[in-house]
C-alpha positions in Angstrom: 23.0 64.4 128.4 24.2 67.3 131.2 24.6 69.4 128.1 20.9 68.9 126.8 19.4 68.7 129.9 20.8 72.4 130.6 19.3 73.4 127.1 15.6 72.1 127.4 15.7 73.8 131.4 16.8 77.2 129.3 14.4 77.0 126.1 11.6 75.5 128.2 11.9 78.3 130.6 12.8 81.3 127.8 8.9 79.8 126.5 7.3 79.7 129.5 9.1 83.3 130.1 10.4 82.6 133.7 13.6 83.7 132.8 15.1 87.0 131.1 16.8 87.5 128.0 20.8 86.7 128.5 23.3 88.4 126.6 25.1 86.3 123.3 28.4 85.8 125.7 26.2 85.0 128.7 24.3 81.8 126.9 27.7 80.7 125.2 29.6 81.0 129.0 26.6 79.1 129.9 26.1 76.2 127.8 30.1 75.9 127.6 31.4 76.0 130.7 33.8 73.2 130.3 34.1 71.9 134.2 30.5 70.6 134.6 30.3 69.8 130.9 30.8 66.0 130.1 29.9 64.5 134.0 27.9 67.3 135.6 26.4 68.5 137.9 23.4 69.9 135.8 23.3 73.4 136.1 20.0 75.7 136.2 20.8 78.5 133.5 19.1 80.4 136.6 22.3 79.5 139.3 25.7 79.7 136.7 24.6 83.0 134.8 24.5 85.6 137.1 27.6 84.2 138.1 29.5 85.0 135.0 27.5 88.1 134.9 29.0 89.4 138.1 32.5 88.0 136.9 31.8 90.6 134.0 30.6 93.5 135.9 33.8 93.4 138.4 31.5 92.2 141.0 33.1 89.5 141.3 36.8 89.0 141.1 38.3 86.1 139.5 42.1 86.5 141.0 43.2 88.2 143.6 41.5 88.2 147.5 43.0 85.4 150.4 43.0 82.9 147.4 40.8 80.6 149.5 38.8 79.9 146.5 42.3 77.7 145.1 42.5 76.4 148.1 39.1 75.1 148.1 39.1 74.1 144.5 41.8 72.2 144.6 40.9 70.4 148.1 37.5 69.2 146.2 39.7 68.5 142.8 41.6 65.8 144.5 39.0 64.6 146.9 37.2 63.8 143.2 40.1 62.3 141.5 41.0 60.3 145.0 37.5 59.0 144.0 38.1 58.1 140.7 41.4 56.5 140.8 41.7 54.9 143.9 38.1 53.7 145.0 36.4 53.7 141.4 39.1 52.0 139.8 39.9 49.6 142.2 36.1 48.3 142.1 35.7 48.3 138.8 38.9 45.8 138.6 36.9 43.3 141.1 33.5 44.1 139.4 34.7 43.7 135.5 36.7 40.2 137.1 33.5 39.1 138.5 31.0 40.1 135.1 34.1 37.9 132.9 32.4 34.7 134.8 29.0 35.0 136.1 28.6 31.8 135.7 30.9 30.6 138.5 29.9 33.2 140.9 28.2 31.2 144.0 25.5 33.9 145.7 28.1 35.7 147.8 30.6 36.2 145.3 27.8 37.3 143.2 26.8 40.0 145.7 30.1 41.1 146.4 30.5 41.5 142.5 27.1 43.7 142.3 28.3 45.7 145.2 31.9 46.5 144.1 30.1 47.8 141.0 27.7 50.0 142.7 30.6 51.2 144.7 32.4 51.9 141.3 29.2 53.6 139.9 29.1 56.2 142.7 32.5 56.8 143.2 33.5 57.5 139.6 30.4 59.5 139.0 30.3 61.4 141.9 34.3 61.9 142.1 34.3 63.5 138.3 31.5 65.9 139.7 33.9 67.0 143.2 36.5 67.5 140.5 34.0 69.8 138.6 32.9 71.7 141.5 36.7 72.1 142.2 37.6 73.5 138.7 34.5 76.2 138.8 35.7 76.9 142.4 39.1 77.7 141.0 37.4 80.5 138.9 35.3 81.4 141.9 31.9 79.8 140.6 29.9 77.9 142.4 28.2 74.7 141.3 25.0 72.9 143.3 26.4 69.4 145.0 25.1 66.7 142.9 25.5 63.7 146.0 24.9 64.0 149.4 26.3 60.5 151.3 23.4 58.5 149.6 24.4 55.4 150.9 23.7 56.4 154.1 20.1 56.5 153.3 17.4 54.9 155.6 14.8 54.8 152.8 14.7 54.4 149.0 13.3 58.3 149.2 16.0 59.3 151.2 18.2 57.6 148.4 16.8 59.5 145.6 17.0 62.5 147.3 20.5 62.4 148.1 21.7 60.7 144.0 22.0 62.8 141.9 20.4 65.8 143.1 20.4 68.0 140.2 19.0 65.2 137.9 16.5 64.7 140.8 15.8 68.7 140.9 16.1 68.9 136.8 13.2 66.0 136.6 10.8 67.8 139.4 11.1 71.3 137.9 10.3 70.2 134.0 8.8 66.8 133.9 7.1 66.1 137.4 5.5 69.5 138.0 4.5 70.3 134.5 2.6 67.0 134.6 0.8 68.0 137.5 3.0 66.6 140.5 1.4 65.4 143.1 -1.8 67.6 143.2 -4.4 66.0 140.1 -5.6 62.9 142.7 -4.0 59.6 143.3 -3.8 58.1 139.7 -2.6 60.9 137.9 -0.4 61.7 141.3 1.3 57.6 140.5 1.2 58.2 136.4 3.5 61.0 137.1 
């Protein structure tokens, strides 16, 4: 899905001609960058080429400088697989025991089963995308954070705001505007 998503924001905005025409190696660097590939984040065409395209003009270096960039990459590399293995994992155990018998589980043990698995949800989604941003950081590219602490969230807005961002952004930018957003009157505004 990351994959497609990143192709309909690049053809949709090649038609609608808000974007210039890339170089051969440019599209195939963008549409196969490996890190972000399978879990995300999405990536605007818009954010990762000029990235590669300073990578290929020498304006930006891929070795050498303080090396700060390895340090970061690998800092957010095993703050994603920390994620995955030892929170994501460890719910999903309690969640997949509790989903064997639903039909034992009394209403707590139900709601501890549901919340173990929204807690596996987020941490194995969100830890695969630290441990994306952490391999493009290694080749000193910078990807948008996809999760911003949502379940700190005071409102179901806040929520969506902070899940998912680039789905969330992906959505507004070629579905939600292109319908007409919030500006045709209330129905239309609710239909969208």
């Amino acid at each position: 899905s990351f994959f497609t998503f990143q192709q309909i924001s690049f053809v949709a905005d090649r038609i609608m001609r808000k974007t210039e025409h890339y170089r051969m190696l440019d599209y195939i660097n963008y549409v196969s960058f490996f890190p972000q590939l399978v879990a995300g984040p999405i990536v605007n065409h818009r954010d990762l080429v000029p990235q590669f395209q300073a990578i290929g003009t020498g304006e930006r270096k891929v070795g050498g400088g303080s090396g700060e960039h390895i340090l970061t990459g690998i800092r957010l590399f095993v703050l994603g697989m920390a994620k995955k293995v030892l929170l994501a994992d460890k719910f999903g155990i309690l969640a997949d025991a509790g989903y064997l018998d639903v039909a034992s589980l009394d209403a707590p043990a139900a709601f501890l089963v549901m919340l173990c698995y929204t807690f596996q949800i987020y941490f194995d989604f969100s830890g695969y995308c630290d441990m994306a941003l952490g391999i493009a950081k290694l080749f000193r590219i910078d990807l948008p954070r996809n999760f911003d602490a949502p379940y700190r969230s005071c409102s179901v807005k806040e929520f969506w705001n902070r899940w998912h961002m680039t789905l969330n952004a992906f959505f507004t930018q070629y579905v939600y505007i292109p319908l007409g957003g919030s500006r045709r009157g209330l129905l239309q505004k609710l239909r969208n």
